[in-house]
N, C-alpha and C positions, 0 to 999 in steps of 0.2 A: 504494500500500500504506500501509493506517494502523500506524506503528511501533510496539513495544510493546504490541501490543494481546493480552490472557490472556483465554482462556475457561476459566469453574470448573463442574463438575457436582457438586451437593453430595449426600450419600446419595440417591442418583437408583433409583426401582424402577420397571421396566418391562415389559410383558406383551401378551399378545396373548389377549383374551378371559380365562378363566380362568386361563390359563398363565401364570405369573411367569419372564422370563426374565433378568432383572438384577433385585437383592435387594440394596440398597442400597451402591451403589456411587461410590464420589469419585473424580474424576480433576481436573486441573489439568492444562492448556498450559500454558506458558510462552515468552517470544521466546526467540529463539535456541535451542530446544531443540527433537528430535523423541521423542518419549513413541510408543511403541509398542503398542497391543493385542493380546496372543498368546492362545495357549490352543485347544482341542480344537473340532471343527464345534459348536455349540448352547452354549456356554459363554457369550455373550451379547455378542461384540465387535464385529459389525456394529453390531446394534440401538442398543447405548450411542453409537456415531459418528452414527450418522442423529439421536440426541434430540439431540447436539450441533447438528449442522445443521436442527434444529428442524422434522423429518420423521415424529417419533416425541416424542408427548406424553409425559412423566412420570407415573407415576399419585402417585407424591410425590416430595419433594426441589426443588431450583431446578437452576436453571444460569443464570450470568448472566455476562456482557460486561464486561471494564475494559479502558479507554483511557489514554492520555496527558494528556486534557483536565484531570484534575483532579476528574471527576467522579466520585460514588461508583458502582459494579458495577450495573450494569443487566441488570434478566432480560431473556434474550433475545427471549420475549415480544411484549414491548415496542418492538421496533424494527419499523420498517417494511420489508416486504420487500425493497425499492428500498435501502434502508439497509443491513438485515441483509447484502446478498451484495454489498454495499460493502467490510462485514467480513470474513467467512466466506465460505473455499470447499469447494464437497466434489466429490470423485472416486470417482462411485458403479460398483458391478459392471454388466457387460451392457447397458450403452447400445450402443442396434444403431446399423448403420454408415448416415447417415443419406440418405435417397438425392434426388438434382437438386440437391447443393450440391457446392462445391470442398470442398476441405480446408481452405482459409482463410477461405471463408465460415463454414464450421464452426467453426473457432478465433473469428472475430469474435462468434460467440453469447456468448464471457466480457467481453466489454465491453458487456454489456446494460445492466448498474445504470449506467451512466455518461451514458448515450446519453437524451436527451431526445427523445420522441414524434416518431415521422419522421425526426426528426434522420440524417444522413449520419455516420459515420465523421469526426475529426477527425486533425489530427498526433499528439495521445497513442495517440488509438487504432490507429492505424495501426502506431507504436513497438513497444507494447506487443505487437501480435499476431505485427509482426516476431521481435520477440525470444524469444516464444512458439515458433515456429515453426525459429527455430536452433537452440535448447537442447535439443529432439526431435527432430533431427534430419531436419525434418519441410518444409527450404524447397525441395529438387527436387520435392516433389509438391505443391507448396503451391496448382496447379492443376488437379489430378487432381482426377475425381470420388470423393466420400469411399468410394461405393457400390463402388468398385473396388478397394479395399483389401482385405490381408487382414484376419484379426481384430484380430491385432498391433497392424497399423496402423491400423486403428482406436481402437485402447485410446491408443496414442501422441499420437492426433488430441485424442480428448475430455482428456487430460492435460495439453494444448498449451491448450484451450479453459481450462481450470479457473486455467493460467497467465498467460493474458492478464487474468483478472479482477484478478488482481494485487491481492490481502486480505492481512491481514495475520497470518489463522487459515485454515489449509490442511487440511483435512480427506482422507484419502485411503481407500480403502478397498478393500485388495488390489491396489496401482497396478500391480504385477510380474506378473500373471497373464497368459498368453496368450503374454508378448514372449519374444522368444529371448533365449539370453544376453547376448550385447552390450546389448540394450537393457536388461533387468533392473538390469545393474552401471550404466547410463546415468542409469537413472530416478533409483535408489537416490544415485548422487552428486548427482544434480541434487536431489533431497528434502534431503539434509546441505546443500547450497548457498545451498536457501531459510529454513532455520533459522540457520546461521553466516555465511553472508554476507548474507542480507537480512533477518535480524530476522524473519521468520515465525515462530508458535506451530502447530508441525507437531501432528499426530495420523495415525497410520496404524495401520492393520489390517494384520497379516500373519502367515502360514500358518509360511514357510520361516523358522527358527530362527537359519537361518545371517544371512537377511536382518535381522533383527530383533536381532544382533550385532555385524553390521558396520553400521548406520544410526541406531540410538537411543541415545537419550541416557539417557530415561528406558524404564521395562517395567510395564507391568501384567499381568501373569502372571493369567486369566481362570480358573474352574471351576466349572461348573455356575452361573455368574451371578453368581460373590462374586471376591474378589480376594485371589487365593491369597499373591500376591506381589509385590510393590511395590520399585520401586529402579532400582541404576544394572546397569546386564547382567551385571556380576562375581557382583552381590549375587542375580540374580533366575534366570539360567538358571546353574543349578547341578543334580546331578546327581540328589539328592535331589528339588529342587522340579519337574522336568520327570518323571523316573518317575514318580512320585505321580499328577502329573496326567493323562499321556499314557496312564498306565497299563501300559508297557515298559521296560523297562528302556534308561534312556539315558545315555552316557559323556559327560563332556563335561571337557576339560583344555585348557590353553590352548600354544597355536603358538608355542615356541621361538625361530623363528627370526623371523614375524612379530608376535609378542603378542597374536594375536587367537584369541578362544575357538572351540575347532571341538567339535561336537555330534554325538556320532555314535549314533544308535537301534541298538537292537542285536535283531535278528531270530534266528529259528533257523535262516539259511543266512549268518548274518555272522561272515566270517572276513578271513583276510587278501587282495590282490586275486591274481587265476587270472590265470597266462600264459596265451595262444591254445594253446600244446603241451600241456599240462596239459585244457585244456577238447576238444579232440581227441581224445587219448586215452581219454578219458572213454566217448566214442562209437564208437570203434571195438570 
């Protein structure tokens, strides 16, 4: 992992044929922090993570690369691909479960930029895929065929891969989707682990409000493609700024006895929770 290392997107505007779906928007990584991208389905917080990971041209704005070298910000451009995912990792949606390899074979696909032409696996690489591989909980199956997982563990597998690249910009993109609970609160501590204990410039996409409260550091609060709201989670998912944009009315005050903010939507069957006798009676 290269330490210190910050990706900037500067007024960045992005589209898909005519369509404009991000209208100039800035974001900043930073080490040790994870920056979250939130906001409604079409608000534009995939697409903005993919021009990071240099999969989605700009039609204007930059985005560029600084290191510890000393050297001034380089667009990312400009790097060699071999270089680039030296740098930067991304953790994209719906990579299918891939089929004739283990699951550690699988995880060794994040040691690619390292691995010279033919080349074998070495001791880092090997470390690295280990360690990959604990932290997902992922080393009693680490010789199962990937094809035999569920989807879960599937998502766990290619998260394990994205791990072994070991960058020092970690791009994630819905990493929580599919897993059950246990792993959800797994991923979510291991993403705080790779920003506060290893110096990573995290960036994640995510849906669940609650996730995106207990994991970030920083919030870009997304709508309709601009950036509704910028800050640290006190300042961004407030009560006001999430109605507005989710369009419902949402409660959101913070836990007493934990100090962590809980969000609650409010529906027109949201009340307080039904005993089983209460929900019975109903029916008879």
């Amino acid at each position: 992992m290269t330490p210190d290392t910050a990706l900037d997107g500067d007024a960045l505007t992005l589209g898909f044929g005519r369509q404009v779906v991000v209208d100039g928007i800035s974001v900043s990584l930073r080490p040790h922090l994870v920056t979250a991208l939130i906001g409604p389905n079409g608000s534009g917080k995939s697409t903005l993570l993919r021009s990071l990971a240099r999969l989605h041209r700009p039609r204007s704005g930059t985005i560029t690369l600084t290191g510890t070298d000393g050297a001034a910000p380089r667009p990312i451009d400009s790097f060699h691909a071999r270089d680039f995912a030296r740098e930067v990792t991304l953790f994209s949606q719906s990579r299918p479960a891939p089929q004739g390899l283990t699951v550690r074979e699988v995880v060794a696909f994040g040691r690619h930029p390292y691995r010279r032409r033919f080349a074998g696996l070495d001791d880092e690489d090997r470390a690295a895929i280990a360690h990959a591989l604990d932290v997902t909980g992922l080393v009693a199956s680490a010789e199962r065929a990937a094809s035999e997982l569920s989807g879960g563990e599937v998502q766990r597998v290619w998260i394990a891969a994205c791990l072994a690249q070991d960058t020092g910009i970690v791009l994630l993109d819905e990493p929580t989707n599919h897993l059950d609970l246990r792993y959800q609160v797994e991923i979510l501590d291991l993403v705080r682990d790779l920003a506060h204990g290893h110096g990573a410039a995290v960036g994640i996409v995510l849906h669940d409000l609650d996730h995106a409260a207990l994991v970030a550091d920083e919030l870009l609060l997304l709508s309709n493609g601009t950036v509704h709201a910028a800050g640290a989670p006190l300042d961004v998912l407030t009560s006001e700024h999430l109605s507005e944009v989710y369009g419902i009315r949402v409660d959101v005050d913070v836990d007493p006895r934990t100090g962590r903010l809980r969000i609650d939507p409010v529906g027109r069957h949201t009340g307080p929770p039904r005993s089983p006798d209460s929900t019975r009676e109903d029916h008879q």
